[in-house]
N, C-alpha and C positions, 0 to 999 in steps of 0.2 A: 190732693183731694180738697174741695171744698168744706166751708162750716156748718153745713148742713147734710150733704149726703156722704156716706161711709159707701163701704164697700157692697152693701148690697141696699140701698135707698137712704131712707131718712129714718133712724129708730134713736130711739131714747125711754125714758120712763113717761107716762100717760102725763097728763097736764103737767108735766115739769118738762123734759126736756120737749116732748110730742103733745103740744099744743092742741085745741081744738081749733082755733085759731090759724097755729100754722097750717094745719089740716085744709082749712079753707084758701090759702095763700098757695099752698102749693095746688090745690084742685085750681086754681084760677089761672095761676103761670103756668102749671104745665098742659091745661087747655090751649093756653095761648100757643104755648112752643110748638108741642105736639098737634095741635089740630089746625094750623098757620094759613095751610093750603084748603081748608076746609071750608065751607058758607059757615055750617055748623059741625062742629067736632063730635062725632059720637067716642067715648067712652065708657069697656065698661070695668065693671069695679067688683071684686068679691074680697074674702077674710077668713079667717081662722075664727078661732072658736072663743076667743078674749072676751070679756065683759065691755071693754072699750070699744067693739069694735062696731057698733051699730052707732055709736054719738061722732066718729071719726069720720065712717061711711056717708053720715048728714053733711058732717062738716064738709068734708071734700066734695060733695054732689052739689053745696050749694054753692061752694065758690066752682067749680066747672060751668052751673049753671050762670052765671052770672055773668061770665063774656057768651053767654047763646049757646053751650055744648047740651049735647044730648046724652042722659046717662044711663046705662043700662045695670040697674045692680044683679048680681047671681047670687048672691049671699056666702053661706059657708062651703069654701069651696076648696082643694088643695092651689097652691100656686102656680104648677105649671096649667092645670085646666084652665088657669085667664090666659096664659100665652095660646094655649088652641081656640077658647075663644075668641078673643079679640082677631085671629087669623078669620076664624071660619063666618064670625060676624061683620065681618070688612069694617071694624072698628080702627077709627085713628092711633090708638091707646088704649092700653089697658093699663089698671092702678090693682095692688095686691097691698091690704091690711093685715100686715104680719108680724111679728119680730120674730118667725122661724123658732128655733129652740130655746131663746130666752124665757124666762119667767113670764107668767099673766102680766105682771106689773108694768111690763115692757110695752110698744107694742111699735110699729114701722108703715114705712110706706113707701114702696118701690114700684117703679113705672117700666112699661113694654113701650113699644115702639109698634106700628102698624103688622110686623113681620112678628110680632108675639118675642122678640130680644133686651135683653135689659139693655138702659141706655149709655150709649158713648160717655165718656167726661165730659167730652165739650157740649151736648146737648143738657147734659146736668150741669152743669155752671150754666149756661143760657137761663133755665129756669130759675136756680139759685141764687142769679143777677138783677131778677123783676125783685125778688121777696127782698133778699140784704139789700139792696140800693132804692127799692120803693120806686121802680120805674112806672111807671102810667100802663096800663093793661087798657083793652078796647072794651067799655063795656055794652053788651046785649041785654036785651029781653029775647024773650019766646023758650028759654031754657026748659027742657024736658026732663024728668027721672021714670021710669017705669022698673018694676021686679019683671025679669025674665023666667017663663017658666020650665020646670026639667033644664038647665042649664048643662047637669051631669050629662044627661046623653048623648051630649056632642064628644064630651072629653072621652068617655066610656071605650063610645064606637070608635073614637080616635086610633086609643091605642091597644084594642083590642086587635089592630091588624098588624098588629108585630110580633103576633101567637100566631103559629101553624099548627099547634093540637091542640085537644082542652088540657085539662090540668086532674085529671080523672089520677085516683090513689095516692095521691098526696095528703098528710095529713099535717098541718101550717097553723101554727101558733101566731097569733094578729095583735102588734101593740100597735096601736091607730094614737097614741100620745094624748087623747081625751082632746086632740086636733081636727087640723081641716077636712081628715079623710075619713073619720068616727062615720060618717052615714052611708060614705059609699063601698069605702074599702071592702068590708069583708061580705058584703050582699053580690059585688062584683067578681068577687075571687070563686065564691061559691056557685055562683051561675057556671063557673066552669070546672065543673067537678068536684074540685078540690073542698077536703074535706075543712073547714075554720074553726078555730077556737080562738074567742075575740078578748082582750083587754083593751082598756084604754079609749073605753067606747060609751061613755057617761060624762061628758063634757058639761062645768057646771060655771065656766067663765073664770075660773082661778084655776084651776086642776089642769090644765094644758102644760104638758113637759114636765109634771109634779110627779118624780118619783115614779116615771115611766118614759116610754119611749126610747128614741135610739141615743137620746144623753143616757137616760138609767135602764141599763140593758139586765140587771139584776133578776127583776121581778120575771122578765120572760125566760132567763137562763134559766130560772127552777120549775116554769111552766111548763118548756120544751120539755124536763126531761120527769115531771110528773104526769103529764100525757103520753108521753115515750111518741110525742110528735116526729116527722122527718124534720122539720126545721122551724123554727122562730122567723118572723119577720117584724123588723122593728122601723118606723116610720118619725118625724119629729113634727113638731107642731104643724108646719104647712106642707107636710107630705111631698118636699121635695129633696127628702134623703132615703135615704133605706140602707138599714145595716140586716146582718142575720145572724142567726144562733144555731150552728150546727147539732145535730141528733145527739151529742155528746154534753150540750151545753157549752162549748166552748164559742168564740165571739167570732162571725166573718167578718171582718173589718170593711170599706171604701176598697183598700188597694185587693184584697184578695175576690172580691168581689168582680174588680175589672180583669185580672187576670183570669178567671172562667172567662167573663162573656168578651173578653179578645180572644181566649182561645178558640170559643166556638164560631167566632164573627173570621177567624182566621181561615177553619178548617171550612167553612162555605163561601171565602173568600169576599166577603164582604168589608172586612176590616183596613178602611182604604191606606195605602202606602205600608201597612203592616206597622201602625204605630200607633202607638195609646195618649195623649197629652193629658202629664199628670204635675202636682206640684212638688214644688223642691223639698216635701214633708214627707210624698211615699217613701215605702220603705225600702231600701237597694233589693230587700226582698221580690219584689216588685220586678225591677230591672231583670233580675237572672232569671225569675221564672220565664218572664215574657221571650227574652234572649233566645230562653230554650228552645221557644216553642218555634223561630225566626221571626219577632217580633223586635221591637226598641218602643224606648219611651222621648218624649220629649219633655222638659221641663220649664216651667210656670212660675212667677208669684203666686205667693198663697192666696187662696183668693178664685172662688167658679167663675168669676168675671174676665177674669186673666186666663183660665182653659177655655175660657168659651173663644174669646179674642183669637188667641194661638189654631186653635180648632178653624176658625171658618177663613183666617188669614192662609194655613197652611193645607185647607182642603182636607182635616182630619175627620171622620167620625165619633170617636170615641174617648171620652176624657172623663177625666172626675179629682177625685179629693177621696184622702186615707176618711173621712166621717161620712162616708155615703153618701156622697153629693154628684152625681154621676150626669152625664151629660150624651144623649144619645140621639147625635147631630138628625140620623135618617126619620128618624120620629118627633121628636122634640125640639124645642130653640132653647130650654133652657132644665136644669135639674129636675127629677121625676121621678121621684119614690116606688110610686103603684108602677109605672112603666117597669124599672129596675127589678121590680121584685117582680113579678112578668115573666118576665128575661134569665130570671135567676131560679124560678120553678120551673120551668120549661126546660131547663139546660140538665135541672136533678132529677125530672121526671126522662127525659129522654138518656142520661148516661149509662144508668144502672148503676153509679157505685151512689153512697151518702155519704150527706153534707159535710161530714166530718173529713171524708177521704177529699173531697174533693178540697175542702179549706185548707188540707194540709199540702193541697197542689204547688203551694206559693210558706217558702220561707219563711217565719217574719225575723230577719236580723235584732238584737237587742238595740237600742237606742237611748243612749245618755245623754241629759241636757245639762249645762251647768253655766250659770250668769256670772259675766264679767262685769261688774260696777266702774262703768262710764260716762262722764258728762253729757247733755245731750249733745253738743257742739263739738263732741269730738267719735259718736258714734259711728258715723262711717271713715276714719281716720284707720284701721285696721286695714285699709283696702290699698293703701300708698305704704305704710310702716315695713319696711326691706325684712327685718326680722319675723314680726310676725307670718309674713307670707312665705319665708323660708321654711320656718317652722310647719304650717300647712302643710306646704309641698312635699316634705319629708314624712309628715305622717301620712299622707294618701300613698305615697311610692310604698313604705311600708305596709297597706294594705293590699297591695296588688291587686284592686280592683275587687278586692273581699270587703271594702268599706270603706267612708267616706265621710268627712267634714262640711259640716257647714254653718256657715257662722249667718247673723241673722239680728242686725242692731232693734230694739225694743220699740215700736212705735207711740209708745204712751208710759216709757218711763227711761230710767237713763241708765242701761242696761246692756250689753252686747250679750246673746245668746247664744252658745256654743253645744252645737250639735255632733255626737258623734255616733258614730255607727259602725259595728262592724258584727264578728262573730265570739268574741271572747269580753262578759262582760262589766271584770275586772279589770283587764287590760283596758279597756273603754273608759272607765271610769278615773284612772292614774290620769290615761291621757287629754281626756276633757278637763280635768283638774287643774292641769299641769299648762293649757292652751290660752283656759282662762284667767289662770295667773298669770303667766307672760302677755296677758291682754290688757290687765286691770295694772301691772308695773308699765306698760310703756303707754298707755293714754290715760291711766287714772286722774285723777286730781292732786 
């Protein structure tokens, strides 16, 4: 990974690491990159709900303008709505001001490709390479910006056509994270029946992800069951997650979440190759639910970038991540909270049983983490050591497929990470103990 883009674009703290400056460097290089084949690059550009995010928005529209691009801003908007935009606007690019579930203080800048997909590595170093190396850019005049107007009801009508009924008798608890989806979420839920009770829906430029949303599921567990709601749904700052809160107050995770809508993608035969691409964090829970149903999973880096990659590589549909980051190839190109939660009313309004029954469709096995203290230079050195891989092999045979190890070197401290999992959560804990000291005696310092 480059020094400037992470795993999902460019974020850091406002004028400290996320420049307004850089802001404009990157609106410039990645006009260049991305709009190559273009006279002029149309671009457009939306954002969460940050106080930063209208001075970034400048920044970036004026460097795009600046080699000749054309900028279309939408303003507050969740992040997958600029992947449908950008598709249905036959925009070169499109640019999302976010940092997702981080704090206000934060904030990011990640880029789509024509096809509304985040970009490759090697398209992110190309643009990476103009800014760190100060390569020459082509510069233009005639640059355009314009505000697009109703921008929403592209996104709306988008994916309102992955519902086949309304959502009539539901009664749905709304944490909208004081985020991107605060203006449309719960006015769109209720056009279809369903009945909303909204939090999280007074965005004031700091309060985004502040003691709500689907990081603090708290506030809505005592919502759900002080309304005696059917369920909670909880969204994060760019409304491109969605976790839920069964009738009991208890938490639908990412992974139980995908295990309903594969099962139901199953039982209508839509669920292509009968597989889910999930990361090596779900929970084996996860695995045998799906197993049952004659499903499998395949496994990912951590990381939606790495399920999306595996996803259109291997022809799959359906992926995601244990924090609600869900990926639903036939609709979407990239994660989609309001899609998700969609998909997840639709499947409780049409079962008959609630939420509670259905969350407890899927397992969740206990899971012990416990850090091995290792240099950074010797972090992946567990992967050639004869012992410690012995050791491995012996405790996964001793689970018979009831549980599973995985180890997992630190990528920003000098750490190996020892994951275990299984059903007894004592024994788990001896064992991760016992794995990580045999880690930290044979590559320690």
């Amino acid at each position: 990974m480059g020094k400037l883009f992470g795993t999902d674009g460019v974020r850091g703290i406002y004028e400290q690491e996320l420049t307004l400056e850089l802001a404009f460097q990157l609106g410039q290089a990645g006009a260049s990159v991305l709009g190559k084949n273009a006279h002029c690059p149309k671009i457009v550009i939306g954002m969460d709900t940050r106080i930063s995010g209208r001075a970034l928005e400048q920044a970036l529209s004026d460097g795009i303008r600046s080699v000749g691009g054309t900028v279309i801003c939408v303003g507050v908007l969740p992040t997958p709505a600029i992947a449908v935009l950008t598709r249905q606007l036959k925009a070169d690019a499109g640019v999302v001001i976010s940092a997702s579930h981080n704090p206000y203080e934060f904030n990011g800048i990640k880029f789509f490709n024509n096809q509304g997909f985040k970009l490759p590595d090697a398209v992110e170093n190309e643009i990476e390479a103009i800014i760190l190396e100060k390569k020459a850019v082509t510069l233009k005049d005639g640059g355009t910006i314009s505000q697009f107007e109703k921008p929403e009801v592209y996104y709306l009508d988008h994916i309102k056509k992955a519902l086949k009924d309304d959502l009539s008798g539901l009664k749905v608890v709304m944490d909208c994270a004081n985020g991107a989806a605060y203006a449309i979420a719960p006015d769109f839920f209720r056009s279809l029946n369903a009945e909303v009770i909204v939090m999280g829906a007074d965005p004031d430029g700091k309060n985004i992800n502040a003691g709500c949303g689907s990081t603090h599921l708290e506030p809505l567990q005592n919502r759900v069951l002080k309304e005696k709601a059917d369920i909670g749904i909880a969204f994060d700052g760019d409304a491109d997650r969605c976790l839920a809160v069964d009738n009991n107050g208890n938490i639908i995770d990412g992974d139980k979440i995908m295990n309903l809508i594969a099962g139901q993608m199953k039982c209508s035969q839509t669920l292509k190759k009968d597989t889910v691409v999930v990361t090596v964090m779900s929970n084996i829970g996860l695995d045998m639910a799906l197993s049952a149903v004659g499903c499998k999973t395949i496994k990912t880096n951590v990381g939606d970038r790495y399920v999306l990659e595996a996803m259109v590589e291997g022809g799959y549909n359906l992926g995601g991540e244990q924090s609600g980051h869900l990926i639903l190839l036939d609709h979407n190109t990239t994660g989609d909270g309001m899609l998700t939660a969609l998909l997840l009313l639709e499947l409780l309004k049409k079962d008959g049983r609630d939420a509670y029954t259905l969350g407890n469709l899927m397992t969740v096995f206990p899971q012990i983490l416990v850090n091995a203290k290792v240099g950074n230079t010797k972090k992946m050195d567990y992967l050639k050591d004869q012992l410690i891989q012995k050791r491995i092999s012996e405790v996964e045979a001793h689970f018979h497929g009831q549980g599973r190890v995985l180890i997992r070197p630190s990528g920003t401290e000098p750490l190996v990470r020892v994951m275990i999992e299984g059903q007894d959560q004592s024994e788990l804990t001896a064992i991760a103990k016992e794995l990580a000291m045999l880690i930290e005696q044979r590559l320690g310092n």
